[in-house]
C-alpha positions in Angstrom: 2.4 -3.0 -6.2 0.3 -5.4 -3.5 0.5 -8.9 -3.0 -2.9 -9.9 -1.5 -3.4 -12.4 0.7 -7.1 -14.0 0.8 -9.3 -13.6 3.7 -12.3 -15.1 3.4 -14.3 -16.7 5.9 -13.2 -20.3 5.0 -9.5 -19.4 4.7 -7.7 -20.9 8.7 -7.5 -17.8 10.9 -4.2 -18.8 12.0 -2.7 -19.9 8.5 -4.0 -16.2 7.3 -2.0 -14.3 10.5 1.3 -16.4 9.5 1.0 -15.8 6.0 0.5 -12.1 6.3 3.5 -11.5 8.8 5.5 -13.9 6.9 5.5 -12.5 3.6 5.5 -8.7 5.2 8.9 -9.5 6.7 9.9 -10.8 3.8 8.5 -8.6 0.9 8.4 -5.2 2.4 9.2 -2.5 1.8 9.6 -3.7 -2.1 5.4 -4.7 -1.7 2.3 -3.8 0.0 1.2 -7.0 1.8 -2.3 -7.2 2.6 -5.7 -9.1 3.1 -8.0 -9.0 0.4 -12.0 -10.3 1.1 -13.9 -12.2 -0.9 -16.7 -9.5 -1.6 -13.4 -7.6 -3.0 -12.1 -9.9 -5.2 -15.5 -10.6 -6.6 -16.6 -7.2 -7.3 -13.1 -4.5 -6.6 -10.7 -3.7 -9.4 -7.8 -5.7 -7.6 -5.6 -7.5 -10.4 -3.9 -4.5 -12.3 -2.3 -3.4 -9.2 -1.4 -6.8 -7.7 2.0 -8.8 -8.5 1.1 -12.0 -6.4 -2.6 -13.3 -4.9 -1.6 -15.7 -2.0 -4.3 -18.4 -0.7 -3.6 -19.2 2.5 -5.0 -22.9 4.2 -8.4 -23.2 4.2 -10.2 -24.8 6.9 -10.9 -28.5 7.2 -14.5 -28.3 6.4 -14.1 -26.1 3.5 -15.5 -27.7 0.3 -15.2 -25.5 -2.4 -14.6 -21.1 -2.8 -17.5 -19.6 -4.2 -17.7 -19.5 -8.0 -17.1 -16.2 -9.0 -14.0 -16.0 -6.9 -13.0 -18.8 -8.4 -13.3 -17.0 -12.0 -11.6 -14.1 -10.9 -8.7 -15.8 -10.2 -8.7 -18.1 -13.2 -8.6 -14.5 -15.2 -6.1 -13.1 -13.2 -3.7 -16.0 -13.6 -4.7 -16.6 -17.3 -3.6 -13.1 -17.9 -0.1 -13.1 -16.3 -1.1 -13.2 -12.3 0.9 -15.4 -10.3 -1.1 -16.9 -7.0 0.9 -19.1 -4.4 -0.9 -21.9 -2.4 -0.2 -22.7 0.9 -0.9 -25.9 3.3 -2.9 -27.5 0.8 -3.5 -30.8 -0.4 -3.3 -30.9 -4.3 -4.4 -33.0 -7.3 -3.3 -32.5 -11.1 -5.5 -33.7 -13.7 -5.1 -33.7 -17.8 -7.7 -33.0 -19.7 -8.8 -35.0 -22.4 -9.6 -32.0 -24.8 -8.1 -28.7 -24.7 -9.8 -25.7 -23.2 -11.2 -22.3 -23.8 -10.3 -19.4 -21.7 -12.0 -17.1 -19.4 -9.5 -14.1 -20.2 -10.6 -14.1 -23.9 -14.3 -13.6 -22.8 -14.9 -17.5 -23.8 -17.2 -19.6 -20.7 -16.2 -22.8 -21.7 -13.5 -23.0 -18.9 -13.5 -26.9 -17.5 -13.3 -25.0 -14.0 -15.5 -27.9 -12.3 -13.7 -30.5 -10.0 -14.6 -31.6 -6.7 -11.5 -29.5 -5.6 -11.6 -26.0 -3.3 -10.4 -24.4 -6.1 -9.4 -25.2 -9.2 -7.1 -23.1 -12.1 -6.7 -24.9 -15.7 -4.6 -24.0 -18.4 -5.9 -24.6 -21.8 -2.7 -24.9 -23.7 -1.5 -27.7 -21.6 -5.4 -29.1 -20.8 -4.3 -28.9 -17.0 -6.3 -28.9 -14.3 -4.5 -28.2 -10.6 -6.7 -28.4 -8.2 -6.8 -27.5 -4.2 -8.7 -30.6 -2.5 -10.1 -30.4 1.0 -8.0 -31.2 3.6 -9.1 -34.2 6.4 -9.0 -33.5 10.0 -10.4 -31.2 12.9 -10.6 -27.2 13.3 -8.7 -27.6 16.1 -6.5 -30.2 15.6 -2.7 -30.0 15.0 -1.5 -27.6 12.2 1.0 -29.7 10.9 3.1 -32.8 10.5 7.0 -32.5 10.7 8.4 -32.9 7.9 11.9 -32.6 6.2 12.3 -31.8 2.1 14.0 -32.6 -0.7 14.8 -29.6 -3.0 15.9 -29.9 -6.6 19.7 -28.9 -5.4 19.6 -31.9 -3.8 20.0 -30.3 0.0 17.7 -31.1 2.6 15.6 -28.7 4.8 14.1 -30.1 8.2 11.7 -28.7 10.9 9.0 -27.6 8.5 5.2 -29.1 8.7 2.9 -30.6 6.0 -0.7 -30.8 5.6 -1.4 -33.9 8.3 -2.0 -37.0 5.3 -1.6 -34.3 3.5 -1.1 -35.5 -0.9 0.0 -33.8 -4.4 -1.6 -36.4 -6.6 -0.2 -36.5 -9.6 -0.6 -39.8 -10.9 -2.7 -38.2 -13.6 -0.1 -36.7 -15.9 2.8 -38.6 -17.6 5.3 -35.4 -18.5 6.5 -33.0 -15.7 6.8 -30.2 -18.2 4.0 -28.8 -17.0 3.9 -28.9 -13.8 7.2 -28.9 -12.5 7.8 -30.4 -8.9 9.5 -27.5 -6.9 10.9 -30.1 -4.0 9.8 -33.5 -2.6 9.5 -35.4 0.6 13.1 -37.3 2.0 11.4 -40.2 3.0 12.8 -43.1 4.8 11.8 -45.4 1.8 13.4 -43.2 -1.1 10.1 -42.4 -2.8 9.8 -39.4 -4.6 6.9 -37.7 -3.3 6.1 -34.3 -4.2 5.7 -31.3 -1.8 5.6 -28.5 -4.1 5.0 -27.5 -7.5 4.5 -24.8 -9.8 2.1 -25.2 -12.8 1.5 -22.7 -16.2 -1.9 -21.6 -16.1 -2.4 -19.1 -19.5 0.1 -16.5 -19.1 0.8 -16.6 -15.5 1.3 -19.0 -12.9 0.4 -20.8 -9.9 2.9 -22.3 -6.9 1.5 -24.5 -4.5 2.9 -26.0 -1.5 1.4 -28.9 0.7 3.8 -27.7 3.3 3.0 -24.9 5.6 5.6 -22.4 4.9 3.9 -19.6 6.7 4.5 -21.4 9.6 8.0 -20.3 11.5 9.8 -23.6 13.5 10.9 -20.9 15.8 7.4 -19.8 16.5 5.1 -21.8 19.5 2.4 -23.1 16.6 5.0 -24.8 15.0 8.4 -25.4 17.7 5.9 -27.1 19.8 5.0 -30.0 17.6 8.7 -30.2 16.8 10.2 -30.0 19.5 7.2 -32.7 21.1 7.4 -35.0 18.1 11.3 -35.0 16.8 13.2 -33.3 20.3 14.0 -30.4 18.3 16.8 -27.9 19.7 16.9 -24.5 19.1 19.9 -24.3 17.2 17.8 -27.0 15.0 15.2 -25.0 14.9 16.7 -21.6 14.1 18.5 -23.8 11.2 14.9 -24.5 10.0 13.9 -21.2 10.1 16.6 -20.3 7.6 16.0 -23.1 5.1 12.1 -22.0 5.4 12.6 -18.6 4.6 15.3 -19.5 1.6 12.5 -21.7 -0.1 10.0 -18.6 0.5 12.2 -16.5 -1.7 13.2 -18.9 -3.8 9.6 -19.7 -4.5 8.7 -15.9 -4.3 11.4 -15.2 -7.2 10.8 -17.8 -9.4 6.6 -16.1 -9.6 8.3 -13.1 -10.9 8.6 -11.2 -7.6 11.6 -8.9 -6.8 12.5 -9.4 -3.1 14.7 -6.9 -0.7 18.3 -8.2 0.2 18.1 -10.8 2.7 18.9 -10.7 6.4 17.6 -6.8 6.5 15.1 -6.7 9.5 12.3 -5.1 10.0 12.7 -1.3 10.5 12.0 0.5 13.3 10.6 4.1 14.0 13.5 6.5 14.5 13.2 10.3 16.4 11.1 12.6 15.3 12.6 16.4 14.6 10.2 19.0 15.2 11.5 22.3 12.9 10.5 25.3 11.3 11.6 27.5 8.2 14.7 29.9 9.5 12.6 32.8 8.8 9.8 31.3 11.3 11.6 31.1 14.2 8.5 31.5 16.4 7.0 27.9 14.8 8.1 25.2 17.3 7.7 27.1 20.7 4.2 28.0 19.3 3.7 24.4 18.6 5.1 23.5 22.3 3.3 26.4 24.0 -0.4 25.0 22.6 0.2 21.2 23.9 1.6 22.4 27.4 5.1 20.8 27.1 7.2 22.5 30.0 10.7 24.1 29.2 12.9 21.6 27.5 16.0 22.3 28.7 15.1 21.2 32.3 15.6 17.2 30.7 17.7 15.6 30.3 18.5 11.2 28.3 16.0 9.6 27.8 13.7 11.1 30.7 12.4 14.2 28.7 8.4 15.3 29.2 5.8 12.6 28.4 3.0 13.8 26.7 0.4 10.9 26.2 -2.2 11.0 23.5 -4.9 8.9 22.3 -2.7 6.2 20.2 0.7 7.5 20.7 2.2 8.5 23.7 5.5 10.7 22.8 8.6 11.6 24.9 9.9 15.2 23.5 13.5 16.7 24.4 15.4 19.9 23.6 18.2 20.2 21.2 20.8 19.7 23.3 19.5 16.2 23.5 19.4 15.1 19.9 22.9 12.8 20.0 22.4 10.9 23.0 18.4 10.4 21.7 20.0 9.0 18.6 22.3 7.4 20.2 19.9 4.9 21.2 19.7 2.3 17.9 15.8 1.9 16.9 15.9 -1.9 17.4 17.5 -1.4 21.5 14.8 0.8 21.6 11.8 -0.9 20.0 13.0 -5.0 20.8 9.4 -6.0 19.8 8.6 -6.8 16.0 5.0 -5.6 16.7 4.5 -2.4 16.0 2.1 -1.9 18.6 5.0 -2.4 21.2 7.0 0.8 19.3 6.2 3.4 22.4 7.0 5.7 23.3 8.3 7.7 20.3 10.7 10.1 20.5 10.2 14.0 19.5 13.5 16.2 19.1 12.7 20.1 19.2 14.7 22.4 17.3 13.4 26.3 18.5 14.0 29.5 17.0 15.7 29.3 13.7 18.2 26.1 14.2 18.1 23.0 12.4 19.4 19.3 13.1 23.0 18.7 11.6 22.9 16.6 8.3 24.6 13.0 10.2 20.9 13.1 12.0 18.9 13.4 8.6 20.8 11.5 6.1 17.6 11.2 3.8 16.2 14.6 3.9 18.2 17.5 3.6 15.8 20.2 5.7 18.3 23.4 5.1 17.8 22.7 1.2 13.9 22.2 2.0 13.3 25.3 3.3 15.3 27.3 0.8 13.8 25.6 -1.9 10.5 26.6 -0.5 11.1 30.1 0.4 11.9 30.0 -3.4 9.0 28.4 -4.6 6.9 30.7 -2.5 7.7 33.9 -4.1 7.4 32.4 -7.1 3.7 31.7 -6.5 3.0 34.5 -4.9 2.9 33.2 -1.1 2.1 35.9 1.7 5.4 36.6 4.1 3.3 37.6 6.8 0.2 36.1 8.3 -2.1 36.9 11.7 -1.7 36.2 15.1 2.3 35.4 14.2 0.9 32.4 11.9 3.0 31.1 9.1 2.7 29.5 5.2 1.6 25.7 4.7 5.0 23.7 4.7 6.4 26.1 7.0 6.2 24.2 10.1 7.0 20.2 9.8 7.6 17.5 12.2 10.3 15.1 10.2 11.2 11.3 10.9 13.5 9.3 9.0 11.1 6.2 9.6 7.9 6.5 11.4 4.9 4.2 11.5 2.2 6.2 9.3 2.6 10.2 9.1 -1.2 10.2 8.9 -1.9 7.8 12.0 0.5 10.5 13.9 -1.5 13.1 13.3 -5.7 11.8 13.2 -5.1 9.1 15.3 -4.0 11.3 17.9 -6.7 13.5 19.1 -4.9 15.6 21.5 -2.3 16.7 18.2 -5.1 16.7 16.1 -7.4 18.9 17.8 -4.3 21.3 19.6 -1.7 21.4 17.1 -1.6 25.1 15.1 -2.1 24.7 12.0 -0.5 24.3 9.1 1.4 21.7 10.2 2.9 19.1 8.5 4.2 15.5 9.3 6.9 14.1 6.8 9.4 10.8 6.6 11.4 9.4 4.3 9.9 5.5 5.1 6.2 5.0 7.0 5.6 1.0 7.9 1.9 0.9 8.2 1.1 4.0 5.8 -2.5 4.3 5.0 -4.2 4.8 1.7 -7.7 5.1 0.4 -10.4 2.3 1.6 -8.0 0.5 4.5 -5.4 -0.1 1.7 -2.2 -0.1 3.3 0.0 2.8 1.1 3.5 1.1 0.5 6.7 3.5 1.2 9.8 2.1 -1.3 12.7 4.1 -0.9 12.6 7.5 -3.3 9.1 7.9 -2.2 7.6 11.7 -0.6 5.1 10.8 1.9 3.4 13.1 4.0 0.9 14.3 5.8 -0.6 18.1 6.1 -2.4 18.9 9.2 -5.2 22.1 8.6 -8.2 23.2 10.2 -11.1 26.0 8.7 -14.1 27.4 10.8 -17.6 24.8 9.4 -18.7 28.7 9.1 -15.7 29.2 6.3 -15.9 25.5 4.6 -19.1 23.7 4.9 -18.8 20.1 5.6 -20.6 18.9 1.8 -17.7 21.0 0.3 -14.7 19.1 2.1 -15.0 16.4 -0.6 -12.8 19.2 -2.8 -10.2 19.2 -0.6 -9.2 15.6 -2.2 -9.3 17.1 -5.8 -7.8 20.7 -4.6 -4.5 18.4 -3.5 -4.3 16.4 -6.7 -4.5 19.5 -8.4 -1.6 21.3 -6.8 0.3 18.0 -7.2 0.0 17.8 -10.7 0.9 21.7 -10.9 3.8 21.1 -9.1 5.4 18.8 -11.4 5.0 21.1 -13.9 7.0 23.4 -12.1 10.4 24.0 -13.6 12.1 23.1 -10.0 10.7 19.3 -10.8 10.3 18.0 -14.1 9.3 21.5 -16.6 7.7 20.7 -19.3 7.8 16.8 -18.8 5.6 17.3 -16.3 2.5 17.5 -18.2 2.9 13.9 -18.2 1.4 14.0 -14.7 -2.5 13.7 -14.8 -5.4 13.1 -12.5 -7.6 10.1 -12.0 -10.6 10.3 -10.1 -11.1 10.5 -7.3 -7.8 10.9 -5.7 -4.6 9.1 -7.8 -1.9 10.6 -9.7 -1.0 8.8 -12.9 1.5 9.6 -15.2 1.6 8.5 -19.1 4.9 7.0 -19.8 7.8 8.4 -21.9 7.3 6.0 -25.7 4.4 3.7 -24.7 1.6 6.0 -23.5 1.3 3.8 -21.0 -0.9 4.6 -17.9 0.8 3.7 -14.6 -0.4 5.3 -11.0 2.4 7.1 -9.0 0.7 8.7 -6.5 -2.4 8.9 -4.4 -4.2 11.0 -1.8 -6.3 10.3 2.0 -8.6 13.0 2.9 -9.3 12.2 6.9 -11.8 14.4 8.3 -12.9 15.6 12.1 -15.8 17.6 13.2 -16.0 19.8 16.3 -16.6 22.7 18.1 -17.2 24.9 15.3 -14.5 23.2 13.0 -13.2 21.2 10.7 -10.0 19.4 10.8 -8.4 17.7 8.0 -5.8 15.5 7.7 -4.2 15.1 4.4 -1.9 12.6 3.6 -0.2 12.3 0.1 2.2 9.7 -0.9 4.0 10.3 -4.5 6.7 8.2 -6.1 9.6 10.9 -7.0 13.1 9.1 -7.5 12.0 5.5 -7.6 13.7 3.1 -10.0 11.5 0.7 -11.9 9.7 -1.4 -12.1 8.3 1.6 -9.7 7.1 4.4 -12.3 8.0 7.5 -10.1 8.4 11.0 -11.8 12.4 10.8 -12.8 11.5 8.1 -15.4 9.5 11.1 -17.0 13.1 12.4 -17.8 14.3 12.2 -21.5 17.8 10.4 -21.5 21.1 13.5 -20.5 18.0 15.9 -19.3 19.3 18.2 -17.2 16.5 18.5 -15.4 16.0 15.9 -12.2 13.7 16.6 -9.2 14.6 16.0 -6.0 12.7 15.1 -2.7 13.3 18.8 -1.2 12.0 20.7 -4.2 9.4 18.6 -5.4 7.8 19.0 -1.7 8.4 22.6 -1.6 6.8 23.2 -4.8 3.6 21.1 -4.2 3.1 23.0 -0.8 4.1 26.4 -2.9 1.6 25.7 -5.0 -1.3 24.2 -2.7 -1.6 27.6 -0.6 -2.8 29.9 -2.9 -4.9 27.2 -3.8 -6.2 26.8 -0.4 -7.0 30.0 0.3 -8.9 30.5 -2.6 -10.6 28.0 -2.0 -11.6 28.6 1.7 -12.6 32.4 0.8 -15.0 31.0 -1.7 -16.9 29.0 1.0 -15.7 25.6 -0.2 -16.3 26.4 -4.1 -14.3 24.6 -6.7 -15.2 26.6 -9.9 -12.2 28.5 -9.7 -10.4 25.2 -10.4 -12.7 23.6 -12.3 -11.5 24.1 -16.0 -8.0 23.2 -15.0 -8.7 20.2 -12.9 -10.9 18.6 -16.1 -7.9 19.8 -18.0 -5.7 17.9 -15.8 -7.6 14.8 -15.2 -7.4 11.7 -17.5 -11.2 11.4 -18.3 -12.8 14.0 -20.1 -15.2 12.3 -22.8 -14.0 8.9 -21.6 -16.4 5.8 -21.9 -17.1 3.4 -19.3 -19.5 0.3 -18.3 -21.1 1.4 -15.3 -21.9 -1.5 -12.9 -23.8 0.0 -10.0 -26.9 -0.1 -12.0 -28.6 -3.1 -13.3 -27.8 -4.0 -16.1 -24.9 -2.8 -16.4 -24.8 0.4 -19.2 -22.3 2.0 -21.1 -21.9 5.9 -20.0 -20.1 8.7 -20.9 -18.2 11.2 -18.3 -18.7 15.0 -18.4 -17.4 16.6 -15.4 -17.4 16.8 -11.8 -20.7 18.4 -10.0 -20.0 21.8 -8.9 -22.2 21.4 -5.5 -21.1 17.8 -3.7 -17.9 17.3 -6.2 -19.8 13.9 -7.7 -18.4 12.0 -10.7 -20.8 13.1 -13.8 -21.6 10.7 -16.3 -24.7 10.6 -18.9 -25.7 7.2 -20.7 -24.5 6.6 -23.8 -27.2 6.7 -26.5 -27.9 4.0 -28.1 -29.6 3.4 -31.4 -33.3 3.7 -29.8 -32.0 6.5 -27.8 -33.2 9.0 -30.4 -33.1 13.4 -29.6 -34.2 12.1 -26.3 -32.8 13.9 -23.4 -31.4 11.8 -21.4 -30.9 12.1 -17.5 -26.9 12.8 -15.7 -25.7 9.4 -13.7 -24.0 11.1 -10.7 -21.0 9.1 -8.6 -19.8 9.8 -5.0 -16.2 9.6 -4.6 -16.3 7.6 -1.5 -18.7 5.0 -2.7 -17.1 4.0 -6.3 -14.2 2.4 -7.3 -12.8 3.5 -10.7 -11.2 0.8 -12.9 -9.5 2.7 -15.4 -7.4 0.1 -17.4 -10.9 -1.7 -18.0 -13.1 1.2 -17.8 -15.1 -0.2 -15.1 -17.0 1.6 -12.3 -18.1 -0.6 -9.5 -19.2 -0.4 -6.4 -16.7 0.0 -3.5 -18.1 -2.6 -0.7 
């Protein structure tokens, strides 16, 4: 699930940084933390899939948020969204008679106030506003403050909103809201710094303190430290009471938050392998990008090879303890993930393998039997030209690494040199990529990977790559039916256009996404090279759907992350080469995929036309793989014939809970 943070243009640049690193060391890996635009929340699909919408400080001479922002988040709340305010001033107001609701369709909503934004809730006739704040751009961020909470301890180094107010001399009750902590102030008044207020079914928590603000951190230290002669040891004890009224405020919206005091992680070795009956894999892969004998380094010196974005360090085996050795966070001191370089590359030649202390996560032995397994089963080749191998057969593994898919198109050397198939896998990514700049989130029991392949343009012409997406969802969904995974639970597993897996939950039918799929693409000299990365929930617990909650209760039957993998790579070469003989043609999988896809006869409200129009989806085009719909008829429509709507993949977004295509801005 995400929790989106609002970036618009009248949100404070710096308030928006804070807030995103903030919660991201706080929430991850448990959510997805990550900006959302205003043309996005207007027009995208963004509340099914997000848990918490955060609105960061606005600017000083912000007056109000658009309208139909405004709107979107009144729905979202009213139908069980939380949102959590930040650094704003705040005033409540009561209604004098009770109000309709946006959620039920009804435009009635008392929305106007002279606020930024305002959110009512119609049971309660309560109207919390966000109110512009006074001062300059550029003046200070803050005021340092010290609060109350409802324990009755006291936190100190934090700033409020300079004159900053929550006015609530409007409402009699404190039902509804509920004051979350108050100033300590010299006089004893009971001033409010943060409350939380029912709007519908959800929820809204706003703070006129700046809690994305760290006291350890040079925006905030140096007002305190100027203002109140704040020490460190004062200020690392405010940094602790901020982050405990964070959580505490996260929680009490609903949210699930990782243990406290676990830092952020930090990319570990890579192991370069290949499948014991390969044993030619790795010095083929070392041969192409010109890495020197290994065995002539030694510690930490090993060969540098730099690259485009990465620049890696790669040793022999020999070298694999005192590499680990090192711990990630000696290695990588910096919390930026920009400073994690060089990374560190492990080669394992001819048919050996790491011991199991170095890969506690991912048991490669098991891997590559399961997969030798799998293959026969579907018919694999054993032997291949010019001393090739099958897809899955060669795989660069890393316990954590920054984004599997970033290692390998990012890097233009690996990209364009590496043999192919090659494929990066890890156990945890930190900036994993998904569809549209999403950021892909990696909880633990997730199989993320990336598959590294490359066709002659001559073989696979560049309007056909836009199966490739579709040909990978496929095999995925096969896969799961495979009796190494789930058997026959595993027509549970479906496709939703253009590149998610979805599964329909055991009793309840209900739809819930488990899985998606990045197609990156590079032309040149003659080729195509695609990198495609795949990230599918296998063993996570909920509120996670992930395949084992497909499982009846004392099944027998439990995938695993080894077999699961080997049987969606089992499955996608046959697949694959079909495919590429064909020229790029889907129709050999074209009955299937519709038969495996959620969609078939299914009626949506287009929205990329105007007006609006109800249509009807048939298929997927067999030339440039476009979403086929034809308008519904209507009662004029008559024995007309009427003419096909098509959608490109790239250019839609697909709102399937409200059966909603819009336009992907």
């Amino acid at each position: 699930m995400n929790v989106l943070v609002y970036s618009g243009t009248s949100t404070s640049p710096s308030s928006l940084s804070h807030t995103l690193t903030t919660l991201r060391a706080v929430l991850v890996p448990n959510y997805a933390v990550q900006p959302v635009a205003l043309q996005s929340l207007v027009a995208h699909p963004w509340a099914a899939t997000c848990s918490l919408l955060v609105i960061p400080a606005f600017t000083p001479s912000t007056s109000s948020m658009p309208s139909n922002a405004t709107e979107e988040i009144q729905k979202y709340a009213e139908r069980g969204g939380k949102v959590l305010v930040l650094g704003a001033n705040a005033r409540v107001r009561r209604a004098r008679a009770k109000l309709s609701s946006l959620a039920m369709g009804l435009d009635s909503m008392a929305l106007s106030d002279d606020g930024v934004l305002t959110l009512s809730d119609g049971e309660s006739r309560l109207n919390v506003s966000v109110m512009q704040t006074i001062g300059a751009a550029d003046g200070p961020a803050g005021e340092p403050t010290t609060l109350k909470l409802s324990d009755g301890t006291t936190v100190e180094g934090l700033l409020r909103v300079p004159d900053g107010t929550v006015d609530l001399s409007d409402v009699s009750d404190q039902e509804n809201p509920t004051i979350i902590a108050h100033y300590d102030l010299e006089d004893g008044s009971q001033t409010a710094a943060g409350i939380k207020a029912r709007i519908g079914q959800g929820a809204v928590a706003l703070w006129n303190v700046h809690l994305e603000y760290s006291p350890k951190e040079e925006i905030a230290a140096s007002i305190l430290m100027k203002h109140t002669g704040f020490t460190q040891e004062r200020l690392a004890k405010a940094e602790e009471g901020r982050i405990r009224i964070l959580r505490e405020t996260l929680t009490d919206l609903g949210l699930t938050l990782p243990a406290q005091g676990s830092s952020v992680a930090r990319p570990t070795p890579l192991l370069l392998t290949a499948a014991p009956g390969r044993p030619g894999v790795v010095r083929r892969v070392l041969k192409e990008l010109e890495v020197p004998e290994l065995s002539a380094f030694t510690g930490e010196e090993g060969f540098e090879l730099r690259d485009s974005n990465d620049t890696f360090v790669l040793h022999s085996s020999a070298a694999a303890q005192r590499v680990f050795g090192v711990k990630p966070e000696e290695r990588y001191p910096s919390q930026d993930p920009a400073a994690w370089s060089p990374k560190h590359i492990i080669a394992f030649e001819g048919s050996e393998l790491p011991s199991r202390d170095l890969v506690p996560r991912f048991d490669l032995q098991t891997y590559y039997a399961a997969l030798q397994e799998a293959r026969k089963e579907q018919g694999c080749s054993d032997s291949y030209a010019n001393d090739g191998w099958g897809i899955g057969e060669g795989l660069l593994y890393g316990e954590v690494v920054t984004s599997t898919q970033t290692l390998l198109d990012k890097n233009m050397r690996l990209l364009s040199t590496l043999p192919t198939p090659f494929l990066a896998l890890t156990s945890s990514q930190l900036t994993g990529r998904g569809r549209g700049g999403n950021i892909w989130l990696s909880p633990p029991g997730c199989l993320m990977f990336s598959l590294l392949l490359r066709a002659p343009l001559s073989v696979l012409p560049g309007h056909k790559v836009v199966f490739v997406q579709y040909l990978v969802a496929l095999a995925v969904a096969e896969a799961c039916r495979d009796r190494a995974v789930l058997g026959e639970e595993g027509a549970r597993v479906r496709i939703k256009w253009p590149n998610d897996i979805y599964v329909e939950m055991p009793g309840t039918g209900e739809k819930k996404k488990i899985g998606g799929i990045l197609v990156n693409t590079s032309f040149g000299t003659g080729n195509v090279e695609l990198v495609i990365g795949c990230g599918l929930n296998v063993l996570n617990p909920p509120p996670i759907p992930s395949l084992v909650q497909l499982l009846q209760p004392g099944s027998e039957q439990h995938p695993t992350m080894e077999r699961t993998l080997a049987a969606i790579m089992a499955h996608f070469e046959p697949m694959w080469q079909t495919f590429v003989a064909a020229r790029g043609s889907f129709e050999p999988f074209m009955d299937l995929y519709l038969d495996r896809w959620l969609h078939s006869d299914q009626l949506v409200t287009l929205t990329t036309v105007t007006p609006p129009r109800k249509v009807r989806i048939v298929g997927i085009t067999p030339d440039h793989g476009l979403l086929r719909t034809i308008p519904e008829r209507d009662g004029w429509a008559g024995g007309q014939n009427m003419d096909y709507i098509d959608l490109q993949p790239d250019g839609n977004s697909f709102d399937l809970m409200a059966g909603l295509i819009k336009t992907k801005t």
